[in-house]
LUMTORKOL-794469 format. One record per residue: residue number from 1; x, y, z of N, C-alpha, C in turn. Coordinates in pm, whole numbers. Example, Ala and Ser with C-alpha at 12.3 -4.5 7.8 and 13.67 -1.06 7.14 Angstrom:
2
PT   pos      n.X      n.Y      n.Z     ca.X     ca.Y     ca.Z      c.X      c.Y      c.Z
PT     1     1319     -569      780     1230     -450      780     1320     -330      780
PT     2     1285     -225      708     1367     -106      714     1290        3      787
***
This chain:
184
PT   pos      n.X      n.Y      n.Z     ca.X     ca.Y     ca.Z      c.X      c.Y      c.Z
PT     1   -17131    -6313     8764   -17138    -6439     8694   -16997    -6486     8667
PT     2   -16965    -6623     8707   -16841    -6661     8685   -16866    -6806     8573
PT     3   -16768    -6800     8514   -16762    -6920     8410   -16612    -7018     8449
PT     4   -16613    -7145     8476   -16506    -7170     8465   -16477    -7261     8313
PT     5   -16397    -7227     8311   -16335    -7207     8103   -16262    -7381     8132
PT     6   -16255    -7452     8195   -16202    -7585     8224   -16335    -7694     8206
PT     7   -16451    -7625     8178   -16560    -7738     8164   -16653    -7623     8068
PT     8   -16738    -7754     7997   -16820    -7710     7870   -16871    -7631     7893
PT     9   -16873    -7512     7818   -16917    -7371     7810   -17110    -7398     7824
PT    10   -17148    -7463     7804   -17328    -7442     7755   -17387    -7544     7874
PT    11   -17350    -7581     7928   -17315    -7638     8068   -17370    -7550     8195
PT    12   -17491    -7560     8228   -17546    -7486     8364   -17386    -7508     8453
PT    13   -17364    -7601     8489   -17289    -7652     8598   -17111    -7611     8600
PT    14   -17117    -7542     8464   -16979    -7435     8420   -17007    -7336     8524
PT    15   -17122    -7283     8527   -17115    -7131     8598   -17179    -7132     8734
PT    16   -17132    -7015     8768   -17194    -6970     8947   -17224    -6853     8930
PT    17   -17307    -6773     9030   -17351    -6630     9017   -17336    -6612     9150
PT    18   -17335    -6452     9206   -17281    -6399     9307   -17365    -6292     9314
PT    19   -17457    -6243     9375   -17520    -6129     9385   -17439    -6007     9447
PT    20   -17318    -5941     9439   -17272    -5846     9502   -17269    -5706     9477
PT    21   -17417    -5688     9437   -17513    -5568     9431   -17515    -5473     9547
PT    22   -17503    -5480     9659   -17501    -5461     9795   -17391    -5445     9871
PT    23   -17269    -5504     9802   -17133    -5491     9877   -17075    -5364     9938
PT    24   -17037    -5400    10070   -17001    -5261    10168   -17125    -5161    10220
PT    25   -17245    -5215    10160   -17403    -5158    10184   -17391    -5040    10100
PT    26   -17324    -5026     9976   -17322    -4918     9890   -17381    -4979     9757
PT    27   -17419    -4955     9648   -17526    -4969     9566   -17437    -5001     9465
PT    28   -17383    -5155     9454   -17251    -5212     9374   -17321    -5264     9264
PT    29   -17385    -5205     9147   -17434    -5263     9018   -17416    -5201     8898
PT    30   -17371    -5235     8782   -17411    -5142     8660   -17267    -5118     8615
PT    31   -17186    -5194     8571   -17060    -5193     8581   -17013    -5217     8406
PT    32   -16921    -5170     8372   -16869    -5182     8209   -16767    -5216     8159
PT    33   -16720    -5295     8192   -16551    -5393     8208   -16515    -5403     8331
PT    34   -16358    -5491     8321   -16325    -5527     8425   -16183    -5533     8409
PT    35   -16088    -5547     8531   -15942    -5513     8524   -15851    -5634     8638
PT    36   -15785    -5715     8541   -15730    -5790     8654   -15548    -5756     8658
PT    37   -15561    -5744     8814   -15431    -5693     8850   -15287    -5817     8884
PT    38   -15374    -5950     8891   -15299    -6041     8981   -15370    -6131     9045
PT    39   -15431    -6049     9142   -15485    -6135     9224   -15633    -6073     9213
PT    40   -15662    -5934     9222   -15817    -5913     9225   -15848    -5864     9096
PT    41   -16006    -5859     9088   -16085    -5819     8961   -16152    -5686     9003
PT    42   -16122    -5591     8937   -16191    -5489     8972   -16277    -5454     8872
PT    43   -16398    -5413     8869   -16502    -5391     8862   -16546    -5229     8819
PT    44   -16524    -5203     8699   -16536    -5020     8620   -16701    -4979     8642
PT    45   -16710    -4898     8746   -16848    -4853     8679   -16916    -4794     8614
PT    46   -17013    -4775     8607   -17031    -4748     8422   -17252    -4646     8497
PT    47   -17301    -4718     8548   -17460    -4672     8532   -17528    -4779     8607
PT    48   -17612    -4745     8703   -17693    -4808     8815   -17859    -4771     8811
PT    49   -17886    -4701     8742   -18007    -4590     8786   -17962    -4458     8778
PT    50   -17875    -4439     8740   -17780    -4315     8744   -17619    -4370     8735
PT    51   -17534    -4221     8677   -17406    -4292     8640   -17342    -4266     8806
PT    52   -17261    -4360     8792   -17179    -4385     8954   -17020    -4420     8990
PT    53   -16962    -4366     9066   -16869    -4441     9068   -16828    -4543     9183
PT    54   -16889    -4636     9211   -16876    -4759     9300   -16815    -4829     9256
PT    55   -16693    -4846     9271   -16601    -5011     9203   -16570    -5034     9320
PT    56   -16624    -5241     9261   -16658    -5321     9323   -16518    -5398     9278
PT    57   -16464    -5487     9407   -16332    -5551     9366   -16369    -5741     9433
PT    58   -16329    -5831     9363   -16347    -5963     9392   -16186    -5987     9384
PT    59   -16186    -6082     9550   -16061    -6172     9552   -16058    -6292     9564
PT    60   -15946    -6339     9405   -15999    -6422     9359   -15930    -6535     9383
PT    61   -15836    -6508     9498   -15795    -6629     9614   -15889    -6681     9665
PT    62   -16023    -6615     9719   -16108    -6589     9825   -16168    -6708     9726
PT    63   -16315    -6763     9802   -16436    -6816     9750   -16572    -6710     9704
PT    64   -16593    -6739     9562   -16651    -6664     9511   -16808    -6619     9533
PT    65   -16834    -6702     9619   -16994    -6685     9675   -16966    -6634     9832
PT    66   -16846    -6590     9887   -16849    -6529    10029   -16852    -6366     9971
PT    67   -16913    -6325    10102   -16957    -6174    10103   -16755    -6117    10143
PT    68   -16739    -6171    10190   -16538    -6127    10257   -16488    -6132    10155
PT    69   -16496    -6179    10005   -16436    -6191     9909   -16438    -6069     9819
PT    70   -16526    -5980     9876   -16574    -5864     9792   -16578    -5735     9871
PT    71   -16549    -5624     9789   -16510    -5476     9880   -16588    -5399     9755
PT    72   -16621    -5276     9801   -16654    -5162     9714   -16610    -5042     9801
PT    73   -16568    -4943     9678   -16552    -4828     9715   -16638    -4702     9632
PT    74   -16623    -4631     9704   -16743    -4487     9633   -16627    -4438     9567
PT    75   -16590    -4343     9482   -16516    -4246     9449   -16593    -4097     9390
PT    76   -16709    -4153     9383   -16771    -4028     9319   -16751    -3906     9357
PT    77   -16723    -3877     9515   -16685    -3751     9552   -16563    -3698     9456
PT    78   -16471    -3732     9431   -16380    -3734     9392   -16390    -3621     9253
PT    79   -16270    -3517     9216   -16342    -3445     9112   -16408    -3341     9121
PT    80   -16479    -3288     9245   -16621    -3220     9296   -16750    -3277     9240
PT    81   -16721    -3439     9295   -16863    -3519     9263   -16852    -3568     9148
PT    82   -16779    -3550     9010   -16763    -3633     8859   -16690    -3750     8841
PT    83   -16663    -3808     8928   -16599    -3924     8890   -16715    -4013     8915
PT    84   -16778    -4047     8818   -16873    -4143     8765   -16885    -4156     8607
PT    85   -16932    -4283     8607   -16925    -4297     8467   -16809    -4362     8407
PT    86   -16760    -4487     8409   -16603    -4481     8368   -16643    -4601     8313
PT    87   -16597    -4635     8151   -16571    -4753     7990   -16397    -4817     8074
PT    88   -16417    -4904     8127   -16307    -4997     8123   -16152    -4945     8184
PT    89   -16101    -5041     8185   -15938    -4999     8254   -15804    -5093     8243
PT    90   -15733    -5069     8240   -15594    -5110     8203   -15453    -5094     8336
PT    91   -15442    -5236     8361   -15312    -5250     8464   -15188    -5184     8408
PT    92   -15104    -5112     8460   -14958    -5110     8375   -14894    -5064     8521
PT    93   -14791    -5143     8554   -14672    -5127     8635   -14746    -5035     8769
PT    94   -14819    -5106     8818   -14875    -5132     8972   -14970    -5008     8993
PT    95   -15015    -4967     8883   -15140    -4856     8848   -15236    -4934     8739
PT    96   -15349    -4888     8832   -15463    -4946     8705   -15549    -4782     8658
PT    97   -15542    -4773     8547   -15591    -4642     8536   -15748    -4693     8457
PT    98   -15834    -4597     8521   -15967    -4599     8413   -16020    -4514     8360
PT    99   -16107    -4519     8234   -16092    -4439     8153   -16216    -4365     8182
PT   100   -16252    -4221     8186   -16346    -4158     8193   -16446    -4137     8072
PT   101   -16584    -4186     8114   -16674    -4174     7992   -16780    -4095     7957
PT   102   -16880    -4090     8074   -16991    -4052     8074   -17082    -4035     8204
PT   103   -17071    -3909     8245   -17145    -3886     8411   -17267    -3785     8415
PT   104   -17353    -3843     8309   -17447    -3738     8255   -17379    -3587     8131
PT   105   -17292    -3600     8133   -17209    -3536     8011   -17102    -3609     7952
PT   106   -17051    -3627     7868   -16898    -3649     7890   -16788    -3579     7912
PT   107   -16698    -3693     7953   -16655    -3628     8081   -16421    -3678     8045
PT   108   -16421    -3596     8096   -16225    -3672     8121   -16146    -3667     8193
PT   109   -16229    -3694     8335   -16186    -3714     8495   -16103    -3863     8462
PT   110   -15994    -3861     8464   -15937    -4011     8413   -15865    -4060     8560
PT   111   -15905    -4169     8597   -15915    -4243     8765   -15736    -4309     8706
PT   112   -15709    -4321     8856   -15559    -4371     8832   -15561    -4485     9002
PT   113   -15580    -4583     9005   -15545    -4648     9136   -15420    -4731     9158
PT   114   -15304    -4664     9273   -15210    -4790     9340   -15285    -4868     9381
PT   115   -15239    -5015     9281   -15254    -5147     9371   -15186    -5181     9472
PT   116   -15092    -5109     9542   -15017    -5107     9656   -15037    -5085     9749
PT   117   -15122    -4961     9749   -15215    -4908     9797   -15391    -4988     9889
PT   118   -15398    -4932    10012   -15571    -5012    10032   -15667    -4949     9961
PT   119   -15768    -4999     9901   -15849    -5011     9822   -15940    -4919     9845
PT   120   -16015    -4954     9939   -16104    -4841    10074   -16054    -4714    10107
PT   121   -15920    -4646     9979   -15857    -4528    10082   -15907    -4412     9995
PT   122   -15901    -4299    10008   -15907    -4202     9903   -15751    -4153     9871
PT   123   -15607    -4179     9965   -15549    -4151     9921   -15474    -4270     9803
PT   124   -15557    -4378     9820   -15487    -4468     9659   -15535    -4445     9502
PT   125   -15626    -4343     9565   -15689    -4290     9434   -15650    -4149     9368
PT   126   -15615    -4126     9230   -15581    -3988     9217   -15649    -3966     9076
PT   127   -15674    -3850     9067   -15746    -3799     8928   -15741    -3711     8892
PT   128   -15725    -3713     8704   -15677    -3559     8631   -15763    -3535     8535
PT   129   -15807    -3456     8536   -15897    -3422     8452   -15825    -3373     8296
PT   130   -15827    -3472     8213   -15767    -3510     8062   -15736    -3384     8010
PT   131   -15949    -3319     7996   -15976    -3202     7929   -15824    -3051     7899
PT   132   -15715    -3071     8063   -15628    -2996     8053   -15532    -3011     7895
PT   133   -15542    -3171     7863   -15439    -3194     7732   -15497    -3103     7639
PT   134   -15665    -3124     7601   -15683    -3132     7465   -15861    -3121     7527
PT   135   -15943    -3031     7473   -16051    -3011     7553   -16137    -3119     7476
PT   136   -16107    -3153     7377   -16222    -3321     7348   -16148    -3431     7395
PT   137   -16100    -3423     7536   -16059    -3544     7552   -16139    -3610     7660
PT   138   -16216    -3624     7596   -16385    -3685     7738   -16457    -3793     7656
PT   139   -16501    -3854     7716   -16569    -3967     7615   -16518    -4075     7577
PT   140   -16417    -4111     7675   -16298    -4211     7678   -16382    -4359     7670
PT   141   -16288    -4443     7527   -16319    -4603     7529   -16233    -4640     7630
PT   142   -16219    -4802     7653   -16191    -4864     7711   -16020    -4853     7678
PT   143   -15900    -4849     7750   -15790    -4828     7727   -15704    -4991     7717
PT   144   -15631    -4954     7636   -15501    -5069     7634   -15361    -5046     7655
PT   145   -15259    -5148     7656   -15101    -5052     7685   -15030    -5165     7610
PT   146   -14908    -5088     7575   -14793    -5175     7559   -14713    -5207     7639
PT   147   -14758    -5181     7717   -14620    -5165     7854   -14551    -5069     7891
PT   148   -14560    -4953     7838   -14525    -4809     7894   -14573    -4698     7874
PT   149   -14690    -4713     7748   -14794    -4616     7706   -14951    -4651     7759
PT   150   -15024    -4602     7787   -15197    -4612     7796   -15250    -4568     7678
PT   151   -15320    -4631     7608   -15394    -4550     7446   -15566    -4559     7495
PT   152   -15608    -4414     7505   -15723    -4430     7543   -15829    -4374     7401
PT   153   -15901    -4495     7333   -15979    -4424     7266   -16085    -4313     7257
PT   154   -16074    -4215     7189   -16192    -4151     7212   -16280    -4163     7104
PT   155   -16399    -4199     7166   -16538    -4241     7093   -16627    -4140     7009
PT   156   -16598    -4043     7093   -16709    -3909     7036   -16629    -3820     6965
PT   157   -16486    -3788     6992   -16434    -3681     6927   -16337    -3716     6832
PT   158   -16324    -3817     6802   -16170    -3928     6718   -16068    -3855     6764
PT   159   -16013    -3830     6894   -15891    -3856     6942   -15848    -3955     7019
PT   160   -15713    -4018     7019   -15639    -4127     7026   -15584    -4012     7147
PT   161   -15566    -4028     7329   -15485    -3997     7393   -15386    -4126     7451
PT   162   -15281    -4054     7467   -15166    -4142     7525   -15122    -4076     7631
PT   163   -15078    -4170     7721   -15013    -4120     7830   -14899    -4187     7894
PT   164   -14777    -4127     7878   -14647    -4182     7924   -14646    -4187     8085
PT   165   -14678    -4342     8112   -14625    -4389     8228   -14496    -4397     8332
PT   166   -14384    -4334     8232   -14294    -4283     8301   -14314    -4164     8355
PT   167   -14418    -4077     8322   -14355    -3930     8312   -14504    -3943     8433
PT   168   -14515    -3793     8520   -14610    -3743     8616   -14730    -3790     8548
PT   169   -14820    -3824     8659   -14972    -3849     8626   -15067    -3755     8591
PT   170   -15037    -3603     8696   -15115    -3532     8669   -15038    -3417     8595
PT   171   -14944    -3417     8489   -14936    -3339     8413   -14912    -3367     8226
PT   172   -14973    -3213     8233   -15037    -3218     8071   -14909    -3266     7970
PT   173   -14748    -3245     8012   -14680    -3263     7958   -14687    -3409     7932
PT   174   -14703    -3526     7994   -14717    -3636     7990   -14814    -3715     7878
PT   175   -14909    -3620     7856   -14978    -3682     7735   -14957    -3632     7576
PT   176   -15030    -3713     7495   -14969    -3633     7371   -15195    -3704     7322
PT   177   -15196    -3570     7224   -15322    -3708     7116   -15325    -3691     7009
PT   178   -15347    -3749     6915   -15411    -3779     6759   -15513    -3790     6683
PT   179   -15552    -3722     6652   -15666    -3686     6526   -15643    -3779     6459
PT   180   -15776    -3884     6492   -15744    -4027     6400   -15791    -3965     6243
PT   181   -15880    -3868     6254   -15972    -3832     6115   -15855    -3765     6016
PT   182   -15720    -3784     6039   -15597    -3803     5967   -15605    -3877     5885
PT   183   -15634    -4044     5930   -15681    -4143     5845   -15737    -4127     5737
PT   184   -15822    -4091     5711   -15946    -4084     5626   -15909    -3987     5507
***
């Protein structure tokens, strides 16, 4: 569903819909935020009939009702099969990372994609499993940045992880987290 924000919101004739349920003939539905890099929208998945990881990407040069405007990729292999299930994602300096949530457990397979990278590859994709920082670190909200940190909430266990974007992706030294129940 697209809205364009230049004409009255309550307005049939504001919006268009796109069925790209089907994209790449892989089972592209059930999705839980979204991540814009520039030019494309990528598409977090989240639960279809089961949790999945199919992200679906729209280019948004392209026309929004062509089937060429839209790609999906599987990643679920990825992990030994757990990368499914993923609450939202966050661009920072030509990586969009997403946050790991829920793949019938929770989970802290945390997805990392070059946008530099083709989309369709498995090598633009890389993944670390959080749990090495801090073993409640699964159950990841939707992440935000300042521009050189990722703050990924955690929902189930009140830890706050961070992860320094300067430093290696897949090591534990790179993250730090916080016991929000400090607060209280």
């Amino acid at each position: 569903l697209r809205y364009d924000t230049t004409k009255p919101f309550k307005s049939a004739s504001s919006w268009e819909a796109y069925n790209a349920g089907a994209t790449g003939g892989l089972a592209s539905k059930g999705y839980y935020g979204a991540v814009y890099d520039g030019k494309y929208i990528y598409f977090v998945p989240m639960h279809n009939g089961g949790y999945h990881g199919v992200f679906l990407r729209y280019d948004t040069t392209m026309p929004f009702k062509s089937a060429s405007s839209w790609a999906a990729y599987d990643v679920s292999s990825m992990a030994g099969g757990a990368a499914k299930g993923y609450w939202g994602g966050v661009e920072v300096n030509g990586f969009i990372y997403f946050s790991p949530y829920y793949n019938g457990a929770y989970h802290g397979k945390l997805l990392r994609y070059d946008v530099s990278k083709p989309f369709a590859d498995a090598g633009s994709w890389s993944v670390f499993d959080v749990t090495a920082v801090a073993a409640n670190c699964k159950g990841l909200g939707a992440p935000s940045t300042d521009g050189k940190f990722v703050y990924f909430p955690n929902v189930v266990y009140n830890l706050i992880l961070r992860y320094d974007t300067d430093l290696p992706f897949g090591s534990t030294s790179s993250y730090s987290t916080y016991d929000r129940r400090a607060l209280s």
